[in-house]
SEPA-94223 format. One record per atom (N, C-alpha, C, O): x, y, z; residue in one letter. Coordinates in steps of 0.05 Angstrom, whole numbers, padded with zeros to 5 digits, always signed. Example, Ala and Ser with C-alpha at 12.3 -4.5 7.8 and 13.67 -1.06 7.14 Angstrom:
SEPA-94223
+00264-00114+00156a;+00246-00090+00156a;+00264-00066+00156a;+00285-00066+00169a;+00257-00045+00142s;+00273-00021+00143s;+00258+00001+00157s;+00268+00023+00161s;
This chain:
SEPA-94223
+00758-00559+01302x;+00779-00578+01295x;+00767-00601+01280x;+00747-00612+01289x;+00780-00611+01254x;+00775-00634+01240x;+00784-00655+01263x;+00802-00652+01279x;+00759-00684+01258x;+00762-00693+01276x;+00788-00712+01258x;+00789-00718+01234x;+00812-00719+01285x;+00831-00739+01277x;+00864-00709+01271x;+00887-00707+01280x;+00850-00695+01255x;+00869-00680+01251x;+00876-00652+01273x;+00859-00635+01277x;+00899-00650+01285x;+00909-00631+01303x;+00916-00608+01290x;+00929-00605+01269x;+00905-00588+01309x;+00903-00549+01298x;+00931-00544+01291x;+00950-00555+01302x;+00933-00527+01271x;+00944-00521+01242x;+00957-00491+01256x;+00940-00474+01262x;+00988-00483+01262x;+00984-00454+01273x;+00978-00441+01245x;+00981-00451+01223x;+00969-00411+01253x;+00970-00389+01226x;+00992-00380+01231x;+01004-00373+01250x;+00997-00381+01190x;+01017-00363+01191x;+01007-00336+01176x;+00991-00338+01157x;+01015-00310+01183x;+01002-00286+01172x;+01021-00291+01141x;+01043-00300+01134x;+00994-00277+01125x;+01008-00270+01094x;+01014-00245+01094x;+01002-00224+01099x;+01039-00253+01086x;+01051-00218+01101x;+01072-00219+01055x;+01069-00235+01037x;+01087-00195+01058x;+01089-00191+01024x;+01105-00220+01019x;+01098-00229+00997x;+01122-00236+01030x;+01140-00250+01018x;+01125-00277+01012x;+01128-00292+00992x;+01106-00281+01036x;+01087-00306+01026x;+01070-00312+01007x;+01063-00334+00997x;+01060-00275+01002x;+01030-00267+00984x;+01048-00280+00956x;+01039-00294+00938x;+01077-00269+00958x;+01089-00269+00933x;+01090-00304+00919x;+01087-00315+00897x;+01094-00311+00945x;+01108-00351+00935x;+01081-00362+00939x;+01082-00385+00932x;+01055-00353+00948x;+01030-00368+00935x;+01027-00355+00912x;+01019-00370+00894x;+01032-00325+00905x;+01029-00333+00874x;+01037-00344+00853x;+01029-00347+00830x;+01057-00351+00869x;+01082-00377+00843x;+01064-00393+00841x;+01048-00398+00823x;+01067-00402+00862x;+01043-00431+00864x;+01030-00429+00846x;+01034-00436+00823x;+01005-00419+00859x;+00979-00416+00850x;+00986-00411+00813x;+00977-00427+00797x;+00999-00393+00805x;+01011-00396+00773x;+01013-00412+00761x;+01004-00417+00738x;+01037-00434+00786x;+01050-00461+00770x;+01027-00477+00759x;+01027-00491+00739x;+01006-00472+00775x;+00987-00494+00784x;+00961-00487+00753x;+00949-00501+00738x;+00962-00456+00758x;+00933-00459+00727x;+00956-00463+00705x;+00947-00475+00686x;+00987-00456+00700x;+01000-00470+00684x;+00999-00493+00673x;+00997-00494+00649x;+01000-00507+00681x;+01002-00538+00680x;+00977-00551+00660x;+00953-00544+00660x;+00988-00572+00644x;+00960-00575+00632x;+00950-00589+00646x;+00928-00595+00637x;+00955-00598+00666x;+00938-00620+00677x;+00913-00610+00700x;+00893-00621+00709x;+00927-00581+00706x;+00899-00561+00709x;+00870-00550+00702x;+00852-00539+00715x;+00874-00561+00670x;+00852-00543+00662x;+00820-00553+00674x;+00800-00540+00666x;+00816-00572+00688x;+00790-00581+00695x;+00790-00556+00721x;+00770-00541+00723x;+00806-00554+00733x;+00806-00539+00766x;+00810-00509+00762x;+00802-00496+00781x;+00821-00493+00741x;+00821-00466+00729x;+00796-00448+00729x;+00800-00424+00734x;+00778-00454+00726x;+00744-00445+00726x;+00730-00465+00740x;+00734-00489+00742x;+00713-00447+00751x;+00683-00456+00762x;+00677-00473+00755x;+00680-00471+00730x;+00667-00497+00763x;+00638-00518+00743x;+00622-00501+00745x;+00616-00489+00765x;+00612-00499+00716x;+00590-00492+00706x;+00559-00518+00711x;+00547-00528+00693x;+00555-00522+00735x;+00541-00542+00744x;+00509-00537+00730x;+00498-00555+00718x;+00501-00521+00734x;+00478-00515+00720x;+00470-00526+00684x;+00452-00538+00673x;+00502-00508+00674x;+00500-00520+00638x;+00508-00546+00640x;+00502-00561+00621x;+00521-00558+00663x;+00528-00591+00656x;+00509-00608+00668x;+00511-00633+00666x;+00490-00597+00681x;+00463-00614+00690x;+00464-00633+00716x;+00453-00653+00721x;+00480-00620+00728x;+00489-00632+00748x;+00473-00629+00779x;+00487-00626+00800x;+00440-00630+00781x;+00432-00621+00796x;+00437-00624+00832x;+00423-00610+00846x;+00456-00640+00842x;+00458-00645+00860x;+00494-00640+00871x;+00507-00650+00889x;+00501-00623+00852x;+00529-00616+00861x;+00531-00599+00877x;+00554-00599+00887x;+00515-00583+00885x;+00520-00561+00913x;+00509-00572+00930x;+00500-00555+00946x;+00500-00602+00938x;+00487-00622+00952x;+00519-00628+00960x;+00529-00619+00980x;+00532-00641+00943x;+00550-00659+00939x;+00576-00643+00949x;+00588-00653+00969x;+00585-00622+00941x;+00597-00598+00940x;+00599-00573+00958x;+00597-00550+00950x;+00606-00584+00984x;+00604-00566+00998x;+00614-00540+00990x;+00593-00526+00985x;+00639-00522+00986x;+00648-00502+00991x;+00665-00508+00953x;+00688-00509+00944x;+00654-00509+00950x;+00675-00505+00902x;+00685-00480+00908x;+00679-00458+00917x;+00702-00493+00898x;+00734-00474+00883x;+00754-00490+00867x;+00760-00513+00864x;+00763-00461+00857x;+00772-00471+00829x;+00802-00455+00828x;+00802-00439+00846x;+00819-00453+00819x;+00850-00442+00812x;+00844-00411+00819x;+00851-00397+00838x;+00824-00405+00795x;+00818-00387+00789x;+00805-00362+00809x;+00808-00338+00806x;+00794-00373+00824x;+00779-00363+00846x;+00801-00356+00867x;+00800-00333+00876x;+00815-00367+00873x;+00835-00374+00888x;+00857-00352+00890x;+00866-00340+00910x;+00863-00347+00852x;+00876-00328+00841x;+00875-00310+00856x;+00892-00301+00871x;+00841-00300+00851x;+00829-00274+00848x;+00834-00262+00886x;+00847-00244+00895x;+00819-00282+00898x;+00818-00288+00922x;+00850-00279+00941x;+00854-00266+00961x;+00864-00291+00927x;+00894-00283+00932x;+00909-00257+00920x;+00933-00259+00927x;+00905-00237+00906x;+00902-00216+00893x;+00878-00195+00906x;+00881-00171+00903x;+00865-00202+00914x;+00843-00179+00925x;+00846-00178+00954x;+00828-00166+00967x;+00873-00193+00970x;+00880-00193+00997x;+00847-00213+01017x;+00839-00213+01040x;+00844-00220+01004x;+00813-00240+01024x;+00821-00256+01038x;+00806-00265+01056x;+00854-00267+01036x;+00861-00290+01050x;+00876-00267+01068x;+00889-00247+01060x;+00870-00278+01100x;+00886-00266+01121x;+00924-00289+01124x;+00948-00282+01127x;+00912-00311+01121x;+00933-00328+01132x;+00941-00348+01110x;+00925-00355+01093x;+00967-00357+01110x;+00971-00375+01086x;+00963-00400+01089x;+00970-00417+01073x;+00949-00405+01111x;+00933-00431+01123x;+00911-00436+01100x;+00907-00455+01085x;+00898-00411+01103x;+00871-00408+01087x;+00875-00412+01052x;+00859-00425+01039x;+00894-00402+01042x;+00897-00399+01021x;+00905-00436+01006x;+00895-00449+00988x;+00927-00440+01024x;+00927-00466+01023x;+00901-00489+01034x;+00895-00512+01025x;+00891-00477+01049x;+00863-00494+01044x;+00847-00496+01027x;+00829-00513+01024x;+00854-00473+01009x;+00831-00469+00982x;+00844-00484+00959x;+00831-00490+00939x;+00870-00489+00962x;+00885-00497+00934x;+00879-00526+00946x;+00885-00546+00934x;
């Protein structure tokens, strides 16, 4: 448990939820105001040596997508923790 914050129930991603995070998740690399969060940092070509210091757990739209499409998320807790 995050401290301060009280446990979260799961809800299972069952077809009708998988479907309305993919709206989401759509609306969301739609948007132009997305395009920084759509892909990976490329941390390495931007010289950023201390971002997986800094950066616990990176994600990006994109990941998320895929992540949500290849069934990896059990619960829509999770999926929404990634967005």
């Amino acid at each position: 448990m995050k401290f301060g914050v009280p446990p979260v129930s799961s809800t299972a991603l069952g077809k009708e939820e998988h479907k309305r995070l993919n709206q989401i998740v759509q609306q969301l690399i739609d948007s132009p105001d997305s395009v920084e969060f759509r892909n990976p940092v490329d941390y390495k070509a931007l010289n950023l040596h201390d971002y997986t210091d800094i950066i616990k757990k990176p994600i990006d739209l994109g990941t998320v997508s895929y992540k949500l499409n290849n069934q990896e998320y059990r619960t829509v807790e999770e999926c929404l923790e990634d967005i």
